[in-house]
DOVEX-464155 format. One line per 8 residues: number of its first residue (from 1); their letters; for each residue x, y, z of N, C-alpha, C, O. Coordinates in steps of 0.02 Angstrom, whole numbers, plus 50000, padded with zeros to 5 digits. Layout:
BEGIN
NUM = a = X Y Z X Y Z X Y Z X Y Z; ... $
This chain:
BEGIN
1 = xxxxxxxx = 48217 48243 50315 48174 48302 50318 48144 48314 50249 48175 48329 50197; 48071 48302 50257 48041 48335 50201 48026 48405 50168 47979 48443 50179; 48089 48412 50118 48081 48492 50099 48010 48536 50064 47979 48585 50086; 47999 48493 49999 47922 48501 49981 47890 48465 50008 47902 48405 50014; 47819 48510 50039 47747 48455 50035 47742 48411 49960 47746 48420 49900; 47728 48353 50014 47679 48320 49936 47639 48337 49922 47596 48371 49951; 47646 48293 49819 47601 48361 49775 47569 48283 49760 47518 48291 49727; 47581 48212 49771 47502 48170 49764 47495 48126 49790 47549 48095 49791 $
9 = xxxxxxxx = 47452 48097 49817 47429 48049 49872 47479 47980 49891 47482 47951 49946; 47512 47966 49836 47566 47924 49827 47625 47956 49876 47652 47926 49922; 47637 48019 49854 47687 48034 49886 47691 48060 49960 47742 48067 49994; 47610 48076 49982 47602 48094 50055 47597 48022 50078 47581 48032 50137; 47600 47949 50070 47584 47901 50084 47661 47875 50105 47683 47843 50153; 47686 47901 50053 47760 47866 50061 47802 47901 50140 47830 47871 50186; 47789 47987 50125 47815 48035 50182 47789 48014 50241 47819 48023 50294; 47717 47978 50238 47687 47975 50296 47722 47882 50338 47719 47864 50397 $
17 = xxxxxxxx = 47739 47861 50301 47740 47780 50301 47841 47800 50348 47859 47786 50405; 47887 47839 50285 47948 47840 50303 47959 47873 50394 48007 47868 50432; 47887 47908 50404 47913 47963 50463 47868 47918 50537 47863 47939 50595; 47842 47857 50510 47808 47840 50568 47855 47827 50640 47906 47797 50624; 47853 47835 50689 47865 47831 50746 47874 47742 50777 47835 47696 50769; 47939 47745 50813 47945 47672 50825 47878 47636 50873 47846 47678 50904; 47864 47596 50878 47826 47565 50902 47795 47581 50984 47740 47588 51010; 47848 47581 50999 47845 47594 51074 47834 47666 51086 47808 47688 51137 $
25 = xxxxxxxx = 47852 47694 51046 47882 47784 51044 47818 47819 51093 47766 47787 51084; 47808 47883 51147 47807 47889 51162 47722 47934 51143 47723 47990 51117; 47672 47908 51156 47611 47936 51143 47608 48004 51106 47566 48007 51061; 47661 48079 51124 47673 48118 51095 47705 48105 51032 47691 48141 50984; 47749 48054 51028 47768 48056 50968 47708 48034 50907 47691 48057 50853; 47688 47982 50946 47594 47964 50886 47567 48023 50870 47564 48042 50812; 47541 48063 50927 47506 48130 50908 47524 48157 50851 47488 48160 50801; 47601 48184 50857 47628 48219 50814 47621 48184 50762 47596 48215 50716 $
33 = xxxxxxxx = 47632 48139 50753 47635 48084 50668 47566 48077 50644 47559 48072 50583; 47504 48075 50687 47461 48091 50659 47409 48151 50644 47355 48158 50614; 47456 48191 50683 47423 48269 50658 47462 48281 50602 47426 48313 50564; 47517 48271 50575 47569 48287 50519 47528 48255 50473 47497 48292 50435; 47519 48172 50464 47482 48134 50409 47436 48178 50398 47441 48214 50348; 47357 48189 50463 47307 48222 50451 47322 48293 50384 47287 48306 50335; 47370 48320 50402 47380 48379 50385 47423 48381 50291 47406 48419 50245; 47470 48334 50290 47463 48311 50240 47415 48291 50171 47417 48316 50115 $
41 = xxxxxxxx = 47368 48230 50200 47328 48209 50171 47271 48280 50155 47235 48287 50106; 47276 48312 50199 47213 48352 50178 47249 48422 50123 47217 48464 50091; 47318 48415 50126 47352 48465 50098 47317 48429 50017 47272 48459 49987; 47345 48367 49996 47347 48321 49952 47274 48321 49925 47269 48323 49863; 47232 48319 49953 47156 48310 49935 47180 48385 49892 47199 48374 49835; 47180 48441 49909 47148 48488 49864 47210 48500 49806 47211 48553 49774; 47266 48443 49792 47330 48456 49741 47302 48392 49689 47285 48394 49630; 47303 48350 49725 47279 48291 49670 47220 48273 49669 47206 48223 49703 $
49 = xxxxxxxx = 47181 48299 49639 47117 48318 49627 47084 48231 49587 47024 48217 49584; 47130 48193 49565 47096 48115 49561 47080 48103 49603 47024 48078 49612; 47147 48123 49675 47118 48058 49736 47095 48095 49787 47104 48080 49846; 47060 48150 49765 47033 48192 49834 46991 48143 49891 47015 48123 49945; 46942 48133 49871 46899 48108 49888 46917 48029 49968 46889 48015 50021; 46970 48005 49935 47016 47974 49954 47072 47996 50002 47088 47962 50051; 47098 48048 49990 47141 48092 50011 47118 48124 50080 47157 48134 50127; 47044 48139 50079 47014 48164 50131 46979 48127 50183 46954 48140 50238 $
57 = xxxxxxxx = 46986 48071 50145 46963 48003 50212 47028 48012 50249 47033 48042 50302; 47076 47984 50216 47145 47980 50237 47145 48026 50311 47154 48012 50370; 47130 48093 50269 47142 48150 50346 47086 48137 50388 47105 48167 50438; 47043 48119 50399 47000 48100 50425 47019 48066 50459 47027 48088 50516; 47040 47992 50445 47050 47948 50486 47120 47960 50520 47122 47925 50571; 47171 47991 50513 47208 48021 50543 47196 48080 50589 47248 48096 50617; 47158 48106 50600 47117 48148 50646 47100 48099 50699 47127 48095 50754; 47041 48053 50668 47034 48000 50730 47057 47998 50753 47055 48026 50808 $
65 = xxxxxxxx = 47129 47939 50720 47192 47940 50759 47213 47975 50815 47233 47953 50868; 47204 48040 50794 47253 48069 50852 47201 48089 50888 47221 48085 50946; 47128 48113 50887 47093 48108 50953 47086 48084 51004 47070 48106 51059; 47103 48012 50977 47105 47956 51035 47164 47951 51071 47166 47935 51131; 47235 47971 51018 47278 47966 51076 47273 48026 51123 47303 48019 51176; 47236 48089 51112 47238 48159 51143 47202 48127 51200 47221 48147 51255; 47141 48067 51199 47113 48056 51262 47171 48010 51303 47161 48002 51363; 47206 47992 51287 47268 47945 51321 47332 47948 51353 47369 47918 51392 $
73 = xxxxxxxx = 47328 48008 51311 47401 48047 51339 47391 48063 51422 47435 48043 51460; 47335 48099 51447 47336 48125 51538 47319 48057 51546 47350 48049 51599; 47295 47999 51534 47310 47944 51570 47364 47915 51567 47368 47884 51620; 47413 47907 51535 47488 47895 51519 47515 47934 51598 47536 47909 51650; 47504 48011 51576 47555 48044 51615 47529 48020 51688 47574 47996 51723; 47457 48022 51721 47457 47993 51765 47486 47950 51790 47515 47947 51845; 47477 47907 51741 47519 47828 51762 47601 47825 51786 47628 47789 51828; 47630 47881 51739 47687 47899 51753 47718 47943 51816 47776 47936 51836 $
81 = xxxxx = 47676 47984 51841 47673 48007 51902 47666 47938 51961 47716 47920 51993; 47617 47912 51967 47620 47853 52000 47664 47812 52013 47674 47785 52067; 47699 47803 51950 47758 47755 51976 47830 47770 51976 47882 47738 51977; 47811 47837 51976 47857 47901 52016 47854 47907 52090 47899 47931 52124; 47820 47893 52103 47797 47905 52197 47839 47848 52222 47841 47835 52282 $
């Protein structure tokens, strides 16, 4: 458990890298790992003011991230209903 936010891009990289989700792990679990990174990185952009710029791609592309799984998840659960029947 991470007690402080990270205070520089190094160190939201590392928090973000240690907390990733096993492979298989369960579409919710991606979401969550990449709304946390997103949220991170953009914490980081306005603390370490070298790697903002950088920092805010980061959340960016972690946003992506999780948009796409937000479109995947009701197809998941569908699928899972189905082979429930």
């Amino acid at each position: 458990m991470q007690l402080d936010p990270p205070q520089t891009l190094a160190d939201a990289q590392h928090v973000v890298a240690s907390s990733r989700p096993r492979q298989k792990a369960p579409l919710s679990e991606w979401l969550a790992y990449h709304q946390r990174a997103a949220a991170y990185y953009a914490e980081v952009a306005e603390i370490d003011r070298g790697h903002h710029h950088e920092a805010l791609a980061m959340a960016e592309e972690q946003r992506q991230f999780a948009m796409k799984i937000k479109t995947q998840i009701p197809a998941q659960r569908l699928a899972g209903e189905e082979e429930a029947r």
